[in-house]
C-alpha positions in Angstrom: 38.4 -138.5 -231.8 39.1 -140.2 -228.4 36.9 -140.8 -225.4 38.6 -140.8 -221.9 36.6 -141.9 -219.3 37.1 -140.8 -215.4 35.2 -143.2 -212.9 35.5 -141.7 -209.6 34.0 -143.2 -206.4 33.7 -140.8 -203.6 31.3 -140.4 -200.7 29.6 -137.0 -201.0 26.6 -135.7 -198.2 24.5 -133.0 -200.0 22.9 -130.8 -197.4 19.5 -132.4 -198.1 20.7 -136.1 -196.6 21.2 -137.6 -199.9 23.1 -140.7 -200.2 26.9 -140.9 -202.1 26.6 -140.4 -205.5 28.9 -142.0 -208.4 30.5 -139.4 -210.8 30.6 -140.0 -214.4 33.0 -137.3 -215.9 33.3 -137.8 -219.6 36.0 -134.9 -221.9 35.2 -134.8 -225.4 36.4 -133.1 -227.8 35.1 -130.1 -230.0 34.2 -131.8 -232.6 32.5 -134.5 -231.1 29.3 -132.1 -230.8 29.1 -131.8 -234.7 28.9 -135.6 -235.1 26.0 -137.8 -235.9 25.4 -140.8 -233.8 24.5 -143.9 -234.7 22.8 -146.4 -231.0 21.2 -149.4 -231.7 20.9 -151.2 -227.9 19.0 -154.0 -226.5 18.8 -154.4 -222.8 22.0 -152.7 -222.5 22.9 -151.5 -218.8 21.1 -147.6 -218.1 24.8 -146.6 -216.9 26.7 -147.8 -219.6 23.7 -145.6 -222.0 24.6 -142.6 -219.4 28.1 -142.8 -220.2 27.5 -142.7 -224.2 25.2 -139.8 -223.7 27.9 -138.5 -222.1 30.3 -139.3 -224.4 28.1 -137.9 -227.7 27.1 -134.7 -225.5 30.2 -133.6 -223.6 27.8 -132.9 -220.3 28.3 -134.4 -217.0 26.2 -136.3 -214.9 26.7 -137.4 -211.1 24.2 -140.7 -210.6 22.6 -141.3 -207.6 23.1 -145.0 -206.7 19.2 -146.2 -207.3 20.1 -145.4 -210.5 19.9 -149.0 -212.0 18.3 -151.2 -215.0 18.3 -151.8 -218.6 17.4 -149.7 -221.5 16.3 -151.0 -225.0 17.2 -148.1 -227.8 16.5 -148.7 -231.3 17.4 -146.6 -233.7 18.2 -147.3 -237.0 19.1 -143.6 -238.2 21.6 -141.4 -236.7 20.8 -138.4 -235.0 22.7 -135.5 -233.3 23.6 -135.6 -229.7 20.9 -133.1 -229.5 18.3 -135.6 -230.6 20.3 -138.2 -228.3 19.6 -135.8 -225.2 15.7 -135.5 -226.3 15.7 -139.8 -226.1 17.7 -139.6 -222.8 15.2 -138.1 -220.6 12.6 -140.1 -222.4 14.2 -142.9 -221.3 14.8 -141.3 -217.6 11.4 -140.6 -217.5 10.3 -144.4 -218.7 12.5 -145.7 -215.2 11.6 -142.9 -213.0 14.2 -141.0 -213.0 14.6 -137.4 -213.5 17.7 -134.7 -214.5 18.0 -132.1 -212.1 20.7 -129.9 -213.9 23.4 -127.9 -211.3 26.1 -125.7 -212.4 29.2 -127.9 -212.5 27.2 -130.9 -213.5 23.6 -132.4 -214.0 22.1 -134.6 -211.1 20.4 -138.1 -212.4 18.0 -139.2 -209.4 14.8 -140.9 -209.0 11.4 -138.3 -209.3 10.4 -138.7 -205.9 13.6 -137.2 -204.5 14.0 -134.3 -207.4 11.9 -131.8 -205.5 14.0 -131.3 -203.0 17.0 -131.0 -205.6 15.4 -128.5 -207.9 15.4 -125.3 -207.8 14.9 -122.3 -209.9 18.5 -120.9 -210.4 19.5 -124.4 -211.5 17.1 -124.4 -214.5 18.8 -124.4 -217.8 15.4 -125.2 -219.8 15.9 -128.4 -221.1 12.7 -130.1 -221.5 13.0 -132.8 -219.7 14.5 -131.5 -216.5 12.9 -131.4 -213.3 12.4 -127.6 -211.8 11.0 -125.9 -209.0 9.7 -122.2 -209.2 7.5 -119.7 -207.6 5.1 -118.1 -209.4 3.6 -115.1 -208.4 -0.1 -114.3 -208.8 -1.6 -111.0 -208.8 -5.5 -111.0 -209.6 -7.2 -114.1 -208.9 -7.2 -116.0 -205.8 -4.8 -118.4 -205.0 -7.1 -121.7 -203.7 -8.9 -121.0 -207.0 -6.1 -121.3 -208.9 -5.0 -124.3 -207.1 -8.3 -126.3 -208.0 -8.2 -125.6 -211.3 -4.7 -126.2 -212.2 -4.1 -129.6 -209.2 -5.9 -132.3 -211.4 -4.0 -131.4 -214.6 -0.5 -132.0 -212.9 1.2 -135.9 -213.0 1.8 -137.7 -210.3 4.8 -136.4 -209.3 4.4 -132.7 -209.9 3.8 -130.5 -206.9 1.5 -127.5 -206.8 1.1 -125.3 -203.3 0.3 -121.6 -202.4 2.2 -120.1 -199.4 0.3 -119.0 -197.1 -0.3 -114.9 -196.6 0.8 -114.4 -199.6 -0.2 -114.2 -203.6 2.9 -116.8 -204.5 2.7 -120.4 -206.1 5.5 -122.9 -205.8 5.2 -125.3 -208.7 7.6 -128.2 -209.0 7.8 -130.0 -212.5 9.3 -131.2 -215.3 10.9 -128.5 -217.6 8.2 -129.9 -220.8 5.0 -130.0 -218.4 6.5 -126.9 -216.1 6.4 -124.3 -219.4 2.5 -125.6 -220.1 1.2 -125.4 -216.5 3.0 -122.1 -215.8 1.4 -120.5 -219.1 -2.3 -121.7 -217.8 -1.4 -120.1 -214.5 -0.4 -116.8 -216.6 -4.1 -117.2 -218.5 -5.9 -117.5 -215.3 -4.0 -114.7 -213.7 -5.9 -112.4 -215.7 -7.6 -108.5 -214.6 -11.4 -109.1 -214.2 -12.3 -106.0 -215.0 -15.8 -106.7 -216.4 -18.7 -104.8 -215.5 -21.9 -106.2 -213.5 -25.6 -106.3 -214.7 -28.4 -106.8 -212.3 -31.9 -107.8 -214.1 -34.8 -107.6 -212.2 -37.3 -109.6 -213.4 -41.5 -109.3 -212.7 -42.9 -112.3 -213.4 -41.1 -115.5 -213.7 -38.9 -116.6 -211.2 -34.9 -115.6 -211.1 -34.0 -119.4 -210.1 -35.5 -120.9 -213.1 -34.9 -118.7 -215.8 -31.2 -118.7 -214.3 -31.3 -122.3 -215.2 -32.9 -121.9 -218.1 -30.3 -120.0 -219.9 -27.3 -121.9 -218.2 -29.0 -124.9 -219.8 -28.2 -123.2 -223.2 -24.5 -123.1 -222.9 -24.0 -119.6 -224.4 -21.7 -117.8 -221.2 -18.3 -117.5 -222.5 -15.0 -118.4 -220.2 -14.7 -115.5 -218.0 -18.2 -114.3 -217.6 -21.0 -115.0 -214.6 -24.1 -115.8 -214.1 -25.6 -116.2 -210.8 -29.3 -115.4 -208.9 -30.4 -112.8 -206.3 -32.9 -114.5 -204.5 -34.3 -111.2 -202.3 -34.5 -109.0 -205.3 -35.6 -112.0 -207.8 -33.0 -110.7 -210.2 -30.8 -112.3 -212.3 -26.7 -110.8 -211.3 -24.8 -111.0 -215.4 -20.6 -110.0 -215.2 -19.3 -110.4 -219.2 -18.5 -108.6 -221.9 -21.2 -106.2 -223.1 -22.9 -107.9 -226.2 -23.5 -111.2 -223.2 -25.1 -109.3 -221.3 -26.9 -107.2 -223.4 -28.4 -111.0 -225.0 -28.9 -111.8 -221.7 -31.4 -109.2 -220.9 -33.4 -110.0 -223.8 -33.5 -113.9 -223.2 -34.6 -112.8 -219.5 -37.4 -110.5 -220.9 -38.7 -113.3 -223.1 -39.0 -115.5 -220.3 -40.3 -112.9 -217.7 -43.6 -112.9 -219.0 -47.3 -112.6 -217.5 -48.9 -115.7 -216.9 -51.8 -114.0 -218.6 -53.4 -117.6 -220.1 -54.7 -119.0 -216.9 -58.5 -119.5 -217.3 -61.1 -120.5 -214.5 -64.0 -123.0 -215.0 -67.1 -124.1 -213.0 -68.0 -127.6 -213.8 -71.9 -128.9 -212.3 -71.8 -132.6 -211.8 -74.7 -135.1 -212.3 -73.7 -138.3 -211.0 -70.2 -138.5 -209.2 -69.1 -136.9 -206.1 -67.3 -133.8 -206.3 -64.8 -134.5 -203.1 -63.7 -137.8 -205.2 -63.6 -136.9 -208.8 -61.3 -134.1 -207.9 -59.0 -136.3 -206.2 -59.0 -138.8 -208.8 -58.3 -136.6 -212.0 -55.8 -134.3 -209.7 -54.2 -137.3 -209.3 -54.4 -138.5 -213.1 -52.7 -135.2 -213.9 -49.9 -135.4 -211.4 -47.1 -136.7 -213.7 -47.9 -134.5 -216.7 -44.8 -132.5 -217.0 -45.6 -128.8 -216.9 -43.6 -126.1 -218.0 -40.9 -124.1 -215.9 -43.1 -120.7 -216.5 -46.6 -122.7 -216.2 -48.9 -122.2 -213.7 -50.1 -125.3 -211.7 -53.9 -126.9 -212.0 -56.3 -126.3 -209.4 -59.5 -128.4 -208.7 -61.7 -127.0 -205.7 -64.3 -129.2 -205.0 -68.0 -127.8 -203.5 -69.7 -130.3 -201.8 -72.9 -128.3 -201.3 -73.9 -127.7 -204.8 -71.6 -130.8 -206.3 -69.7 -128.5 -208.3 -65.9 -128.4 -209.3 -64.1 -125.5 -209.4 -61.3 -125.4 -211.6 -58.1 -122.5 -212.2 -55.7 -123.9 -215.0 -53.9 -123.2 -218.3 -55.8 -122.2 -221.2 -54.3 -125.0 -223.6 -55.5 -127.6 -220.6 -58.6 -126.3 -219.4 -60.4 -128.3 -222.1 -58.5 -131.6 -221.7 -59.2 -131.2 -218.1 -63.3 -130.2 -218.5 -64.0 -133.0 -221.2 -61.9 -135.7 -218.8 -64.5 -134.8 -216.0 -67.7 -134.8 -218.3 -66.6 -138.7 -219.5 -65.7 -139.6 -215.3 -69.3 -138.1 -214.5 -71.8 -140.4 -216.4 -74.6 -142.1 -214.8 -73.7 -145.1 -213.1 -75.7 -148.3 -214.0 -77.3 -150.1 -211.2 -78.0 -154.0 -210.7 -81.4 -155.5 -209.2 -80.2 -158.7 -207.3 -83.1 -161.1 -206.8 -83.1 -164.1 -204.9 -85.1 -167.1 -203.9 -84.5 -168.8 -200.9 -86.6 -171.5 -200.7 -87.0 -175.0 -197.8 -89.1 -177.7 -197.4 -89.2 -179.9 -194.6 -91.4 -183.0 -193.8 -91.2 -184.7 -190.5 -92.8 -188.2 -189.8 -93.2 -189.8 -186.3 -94.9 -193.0 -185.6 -95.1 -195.2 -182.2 -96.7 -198.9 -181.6 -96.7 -199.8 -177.8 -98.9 -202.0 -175.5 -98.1 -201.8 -172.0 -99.5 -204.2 -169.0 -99.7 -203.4 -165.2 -101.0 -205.7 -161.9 -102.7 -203.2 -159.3 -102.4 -204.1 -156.2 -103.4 -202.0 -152.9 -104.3 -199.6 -155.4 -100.8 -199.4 -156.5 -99.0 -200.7 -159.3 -97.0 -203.7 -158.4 -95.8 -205.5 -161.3 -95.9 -205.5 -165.2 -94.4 -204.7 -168.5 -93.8 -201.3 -169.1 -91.8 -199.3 -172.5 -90.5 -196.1 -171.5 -89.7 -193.9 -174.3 -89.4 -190.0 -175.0 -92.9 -189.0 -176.3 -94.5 -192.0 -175.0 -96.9 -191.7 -171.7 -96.0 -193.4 -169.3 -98.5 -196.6 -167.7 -97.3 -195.7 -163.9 -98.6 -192.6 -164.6 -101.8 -192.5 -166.3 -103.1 -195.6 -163.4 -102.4 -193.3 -161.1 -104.1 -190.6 -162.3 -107.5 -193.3 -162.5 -107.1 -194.4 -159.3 -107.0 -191.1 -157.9 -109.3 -189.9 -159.9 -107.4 -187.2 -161.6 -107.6 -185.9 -164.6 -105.5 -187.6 -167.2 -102.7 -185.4 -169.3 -104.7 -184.1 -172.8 -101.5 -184.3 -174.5 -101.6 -188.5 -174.0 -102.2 -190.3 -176.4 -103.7 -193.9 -177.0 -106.0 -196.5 -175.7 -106.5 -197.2 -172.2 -108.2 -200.5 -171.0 -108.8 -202.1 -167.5 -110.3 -205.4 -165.8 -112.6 -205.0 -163.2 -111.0 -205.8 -160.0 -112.5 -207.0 -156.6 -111.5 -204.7 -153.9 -108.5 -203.0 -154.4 -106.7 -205.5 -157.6 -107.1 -205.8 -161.0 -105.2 -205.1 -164.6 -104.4 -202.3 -166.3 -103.4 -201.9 -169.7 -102.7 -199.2 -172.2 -102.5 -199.6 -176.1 -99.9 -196.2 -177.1 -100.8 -196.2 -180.7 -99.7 -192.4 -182.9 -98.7 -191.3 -186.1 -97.9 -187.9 -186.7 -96.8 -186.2 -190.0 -95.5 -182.5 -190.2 -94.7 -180.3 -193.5 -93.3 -177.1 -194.3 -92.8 -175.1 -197.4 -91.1 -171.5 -196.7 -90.1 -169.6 -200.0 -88.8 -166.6 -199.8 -87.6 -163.9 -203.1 -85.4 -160.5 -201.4 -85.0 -158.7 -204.0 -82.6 -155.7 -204.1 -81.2 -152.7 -206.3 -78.2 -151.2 -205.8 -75.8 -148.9 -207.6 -72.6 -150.7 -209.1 -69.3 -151.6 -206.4 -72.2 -150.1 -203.9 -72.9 -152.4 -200.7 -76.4 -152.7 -200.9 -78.8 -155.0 -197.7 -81.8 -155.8 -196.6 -83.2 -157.1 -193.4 -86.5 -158.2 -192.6 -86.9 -159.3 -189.2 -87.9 -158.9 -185.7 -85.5 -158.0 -183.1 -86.1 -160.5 -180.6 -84.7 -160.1 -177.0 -82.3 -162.9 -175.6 -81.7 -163.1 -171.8 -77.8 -163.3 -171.5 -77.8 -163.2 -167.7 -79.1 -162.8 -164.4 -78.6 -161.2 -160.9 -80.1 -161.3 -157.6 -79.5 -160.6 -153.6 -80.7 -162.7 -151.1 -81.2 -162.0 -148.0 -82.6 -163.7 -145.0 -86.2 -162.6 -145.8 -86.2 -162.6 -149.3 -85.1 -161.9 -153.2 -83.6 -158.5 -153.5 -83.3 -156.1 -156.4 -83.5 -159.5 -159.1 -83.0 -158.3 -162.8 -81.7 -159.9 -166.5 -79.5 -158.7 -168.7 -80.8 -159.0 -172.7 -79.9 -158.5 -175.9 -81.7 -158.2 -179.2 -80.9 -159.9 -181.8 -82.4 -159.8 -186.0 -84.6 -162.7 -186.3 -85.6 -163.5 -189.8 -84.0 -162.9 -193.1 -80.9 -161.0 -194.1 -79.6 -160.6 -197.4 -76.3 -158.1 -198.5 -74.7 -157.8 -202.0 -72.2 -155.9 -203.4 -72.3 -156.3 -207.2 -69.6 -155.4 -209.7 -70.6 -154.9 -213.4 -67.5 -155.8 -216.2 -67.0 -154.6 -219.5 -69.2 -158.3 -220.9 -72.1 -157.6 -219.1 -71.1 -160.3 -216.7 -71.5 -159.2 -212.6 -69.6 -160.6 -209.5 -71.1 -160.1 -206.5 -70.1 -160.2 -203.2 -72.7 -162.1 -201.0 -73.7 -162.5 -198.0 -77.1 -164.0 -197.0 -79.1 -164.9 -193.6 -82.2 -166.8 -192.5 -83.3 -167.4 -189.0 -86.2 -168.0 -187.1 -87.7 -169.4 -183.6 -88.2 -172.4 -183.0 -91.1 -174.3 -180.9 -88.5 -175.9 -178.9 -86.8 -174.0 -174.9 -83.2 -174.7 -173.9 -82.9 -176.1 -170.4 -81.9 -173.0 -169.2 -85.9 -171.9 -170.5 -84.4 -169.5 -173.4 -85.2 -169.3 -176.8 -84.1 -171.4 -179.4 -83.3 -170.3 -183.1 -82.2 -172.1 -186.4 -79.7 -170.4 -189.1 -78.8 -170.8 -192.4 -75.7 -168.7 -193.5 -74.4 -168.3 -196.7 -71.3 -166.2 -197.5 -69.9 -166.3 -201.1 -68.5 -164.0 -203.6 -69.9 -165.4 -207.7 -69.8 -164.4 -211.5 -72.9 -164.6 -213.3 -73.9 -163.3 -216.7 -76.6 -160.5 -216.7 -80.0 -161.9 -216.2 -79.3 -165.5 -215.5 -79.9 -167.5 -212.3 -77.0 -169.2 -211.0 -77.0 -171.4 -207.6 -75.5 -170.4 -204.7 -75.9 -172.8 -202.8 -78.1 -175.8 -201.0 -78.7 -178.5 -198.5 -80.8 -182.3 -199.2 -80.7 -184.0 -196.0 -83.0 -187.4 -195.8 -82.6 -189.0 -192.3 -85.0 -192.0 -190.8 -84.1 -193.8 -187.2 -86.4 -196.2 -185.3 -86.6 -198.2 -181.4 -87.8 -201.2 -180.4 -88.5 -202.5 -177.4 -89.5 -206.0 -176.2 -90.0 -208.7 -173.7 -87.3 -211.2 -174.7 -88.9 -214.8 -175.4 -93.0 -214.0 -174.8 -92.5 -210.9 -178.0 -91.7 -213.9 -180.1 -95.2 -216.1 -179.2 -97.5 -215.7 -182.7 -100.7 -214.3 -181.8 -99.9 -212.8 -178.2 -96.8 -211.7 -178.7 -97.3 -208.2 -180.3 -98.9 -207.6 -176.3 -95.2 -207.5 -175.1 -93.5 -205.2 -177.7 -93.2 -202.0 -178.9 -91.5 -199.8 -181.8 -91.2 -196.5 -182.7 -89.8 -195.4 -185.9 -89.3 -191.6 -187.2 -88.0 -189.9 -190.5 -87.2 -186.6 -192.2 -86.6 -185.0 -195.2 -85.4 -181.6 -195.8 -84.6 -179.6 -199.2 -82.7 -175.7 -199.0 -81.8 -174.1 -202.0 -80.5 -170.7 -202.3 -81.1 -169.4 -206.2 -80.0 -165.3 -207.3 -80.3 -163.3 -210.5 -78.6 -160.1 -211.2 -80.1 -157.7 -213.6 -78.2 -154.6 -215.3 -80.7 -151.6 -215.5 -78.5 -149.1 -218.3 -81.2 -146.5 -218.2 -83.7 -144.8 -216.5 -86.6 -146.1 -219.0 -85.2 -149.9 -217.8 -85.5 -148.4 -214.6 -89.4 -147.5 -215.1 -90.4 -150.3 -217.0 -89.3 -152.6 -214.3 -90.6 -151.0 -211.6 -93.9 -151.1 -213.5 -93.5 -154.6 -213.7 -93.1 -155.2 -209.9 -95.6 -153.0 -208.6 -97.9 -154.7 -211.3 -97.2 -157.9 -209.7 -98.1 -156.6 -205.9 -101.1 -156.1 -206.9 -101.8 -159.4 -208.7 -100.4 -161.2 -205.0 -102.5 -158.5 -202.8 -105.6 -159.6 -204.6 -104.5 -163.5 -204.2 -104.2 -163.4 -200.7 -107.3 -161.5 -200.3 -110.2 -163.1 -198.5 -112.9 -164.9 -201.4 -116.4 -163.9 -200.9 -117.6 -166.8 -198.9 -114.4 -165.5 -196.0 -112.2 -168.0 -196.4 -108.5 -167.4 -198.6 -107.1 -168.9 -201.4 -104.9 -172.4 -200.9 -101.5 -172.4 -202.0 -100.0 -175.4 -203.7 -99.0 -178.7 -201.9 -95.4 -178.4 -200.4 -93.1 -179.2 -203.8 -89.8 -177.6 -205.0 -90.5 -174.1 -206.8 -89.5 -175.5 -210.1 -90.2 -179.0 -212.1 -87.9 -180.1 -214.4 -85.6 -177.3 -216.0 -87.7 -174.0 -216.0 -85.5 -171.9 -213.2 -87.3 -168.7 -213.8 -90.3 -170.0 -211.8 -89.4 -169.2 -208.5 -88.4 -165.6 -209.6 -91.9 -165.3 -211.2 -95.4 -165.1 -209.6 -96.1 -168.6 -209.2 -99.1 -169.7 -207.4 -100.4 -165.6 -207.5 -100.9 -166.1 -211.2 -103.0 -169.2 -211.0 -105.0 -167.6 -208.4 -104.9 -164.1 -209.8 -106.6 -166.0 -213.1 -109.3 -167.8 -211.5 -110.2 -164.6 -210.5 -110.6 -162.7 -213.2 -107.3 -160.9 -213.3 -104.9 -160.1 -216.2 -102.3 -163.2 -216.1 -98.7 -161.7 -215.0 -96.2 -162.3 -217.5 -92.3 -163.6 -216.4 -90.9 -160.5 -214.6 -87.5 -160.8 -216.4 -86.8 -162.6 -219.6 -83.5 -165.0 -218.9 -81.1 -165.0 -221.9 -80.8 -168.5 -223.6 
């Protein structure tokens, strides 16, 4: 066996602008063929493994000049040369480089220039080759083809359909050509299949069309698709498909025979807004593809619901209404407002005038709001008009020759004033219901004026006004929880005229506001709020030097001192009536106790009425259920031969 080697360098222009190749050309003998080989090489040059291919083979190979690296082969048996040519494209492939085989001898390039080497009258079907055919295709269409077949090809495979006609041009590798050209074969097949049309009644084609795909059971090759105008299902497959196809259909195109209407009266809750509340409890309950929907209708004029569902849900639906539409429990809200007030006033003065000319000339005089006035009243005697009733205190004088004398006038007053205002609202009220009362008297307030003058008189005067609520306002909102405990939203007013004018001669009112939201337990009294105010201020006014004298010198001083106390307190219970027998028994209770106070505050027999206790706070000591009871009307109510009046509402310990 020899090996002789030819190395010839030339420069060679193929028609497709290739650059010179290097020619290996390699003449073995016969026998060589029949010859195991034995390759054991690590990082040996790619060339030098090209030549020994060569060599083992007896084919020739021109190498295109990128054709460069190092191969690692390993092994350990030997193998024919045919075996040796199944590793050599391997390891072309593994460096990117691809046999395109020609008639005189095989072409080693890199893959990205092999398409435009390859073609199909080079082909000799090696494996590993790279080749370039066109494949005709005569029943299915060609872009179809194309999108099935395009993401199964490598990187470096081409697949494209000429345009106008039914040809493919498919460019490969001779292993992965074969398998791609046989799927094109398989999809290239006659569709010869006969179409079904299935008209369906009841259901709808969409769904039950999704339905069945859903199942998986259409074999390659066979259709399923929807004809929306006709509401028919369109089946192309073999005959047993589509025959199992109908039947599915006609099990699923069936009468929706189970819907079931229902009146429903209602007792408590408002039609309008229990139907929107259970159609919206409802919403996300999954319902079947062949189910029909729930309807509520509400009817406002007879407070009924009207109601179109499902048979299986009709009673879920009915029995979730009945438990919405109970009887709502209601809250009495009582409250006690209560004030007290007491005013004191007291004024010491002695004031001293010379008359002279029948005039006052000279003296020693304390001017003071609420305190006459010495200037004045003289005047008034020596004029001889009628002194002011509202003066008060002593006047003296020294008889005088002609027209002087001495005037004097001792202002000596104590004045003391007390109120006691107690007020119970009371109120009932459905639960998370706004509930207010208002008694008062809508008292007008001049807010402006107008008027044209001309230059003989007033014109076309007139005042603008607006009423107002005088007197007490109470509103409440309560909320009952699961414990029996309620919170209430509050909001509470008291006003009322007072004896005083504004400058501007309008009317003058006091206000107490209270706005608060609480939690109290059912039936106890909690505190919502209050005011102790205790104020005392005094004046005095003297002579510097002669006040100080003992005996005489209280004659040339004067004080006034004034003090008040005031107490408000704002007290509510809440009460939970359940039933309507609490209902009754409470209202029995109250009206029970209108009659006690009528009869109180009736006239006795000798005309005059009945006194009501000194001013105090409604309660002594711990016992706050006594401003919510009768108070004062029981004591009077007993002296008069009436039943006593028990505590309206027992207050849990």
């Amino acid at each position: 066996m020899s090996i002789r080697p030819y190395l010839v360098a030339f420069g060679l222009a193929l028609g497709t602008g290739a650059a010179p190749f290097a020619v290996a050309m390699l003449d073995a003998g016969p026998a060589w063929a029949q010859e195991q080989v034995s390759l054991n090489l690590r990082d040996a040059d790619i060339r030098s493994f090209i030549e020994i291919v060569s060599e083992a083979t007896g084919r020739r190979f021109v190498l295109d000049p990128e054709v460069r690296g190092t191969v690692t082969v390993l092994a350990p048996d030997e193998m024919s040369p045919g075996d040796l040519y199944e590793v050599f494209l391997s390891v072309l492939e593994l460096n990117g480089l691809t046999l395109v085989e020609g008639a005189g001898a095989d072409r080693i390039v890199a893959m990205r220039n092999a398409r435009g080497l390859a073609s199909g009258a080079d082909v000799a079907g090696s494996q590993g080759t790279f080749e370039t055919r066109v494949i005709e295709v005569e029943n299915v269409p060609l872009q179809e083809v194309v999108e099935v077949v395009r993401p199964l090809l490598p990187a470096d495979a081409i697949l494209t359909a000429v345009p106008g006609s039914r040809m493919l041009i498919l460019s490969d590798r001779g292993q992965n050509f074969r398998r791609i050209e046989a799927l094109i074969r398989r999809l290239d097949q006659p569709r010869d299949e006969p179409i079904q049309m299935i008209r369906l009644r009841n259901a709808n084609a969409a769904e039950v069309a999704q339905v069945i795909q859903a199942m998986e059971i259409l074999p390659q090759g066979a259709a399923l698709s929807v004809d929306r105008r006709s509401n028919a299902l369109v089946v192309s497959g073999p005959a047993d498909l589509r025959e199992k196809i109908k039947v599915l259909a006609a099990r699923l195109d069936t009468q929706q025979n189970n819907v079931t209407s229902h009146a429903v009266g209602l007792n408590y809750a408002d039609a309008t807004a229990l139907a929107d509340v259970v159609l919206r409890a409802i919403a996300n309950e999954q319902q079947g593809p062949n189910e029909a929907p729930v309807r509520i209708v509400p009817e406002p004029q007879t407070n009924t619901l009207l109601i179109t569902a499902p048979q299986d849900r009709i009673d879920d639906i009915v029995g979730m209404i009945h438990y919405l539409d109970r009887r709502p429990r209601q809250v009495l809200v009582e409250a006690v407002i209560f004030e007290m007030s007491v005013d004191g006033f007291a004024d010491l003065a002695a004031q001293w005038a010379g008359i002279l000319n029948n005039a006052v000339v000279g003296g020693v005089q304390f001017s003071l709001e609420g305190r006459p006035s010495l200037t004045n009243l003289v005047a008034s005697v020596l004029n001889g008009t009628t002194i002011d009733a509202g003066t008060g205190g002593m006047i003296a004088g020294v008889p005088s020759q002609g027209d002087r004398g001495v005037a004097g006038f001792l202002s000596a007053v104590a004045s003391k004033t007390s109120t006691r205002l107690l007020s119970t609202p009371s109120i009932m009220t459905l639960n998370n219901k706004e509930a207010e009362i208002v008694v008062a008297q809508n008292v007008p307030f001049v807010t402006g004026s107008y008027s044209t003058v001309s230059d003989s008189a007033v014109e076309n005067p007139f005042q603008t006004i607006e009423r107002q609520d005088v007197g007490l306002t109470l509103n409440v909102t309560p909320q009952i929880n699961a414990d029996r405990t309620v919170r209430m939203d509050i909001k509470q007013e008291v006003s009322n005229l007072t004896s005083a004018q504004a400058s501007s001669g309008g009317e003058i009112t006091s206000k107490r506001s209270l706005s608060t939201s609480v939690l109290v337990q059912d039936g106890n009294v909690i505190l919502l709020g209050g005011l102790l105010e205790n104020g005392s201020g005094s004046v005095t006014q003297r002579v510097p030097g002669i006040s100080k004298l003992p005996l005489i010198g209280g004659l040339f001083r004067g004080k006034n001192a004034s003090k008040n106390q005031r107490v408000l307190l704002v007290l509510l219970r809440p009460q939970v009536v359940n039933s309507e027998a609490e209902a009754k028994q409470l209202t029995r209770k109250i009206t029970r106790e209108a009659r006690k106070a009528s009869l109180a505050i009736a006239p006795l027999d000798d005309g005059s009425y009945p006194q009501s206790p000194s001013a105090a706070l409604p309660f002594d000591g711990v016992d706050l259920n006594q401003p919510f009871d009768a108070g004062f009307v029981d004591d009077v109510a007993q002296r008069r031969n009436f039943p006593p009046l028990p505590s309206r509402i027992e207050f849990a310990n």
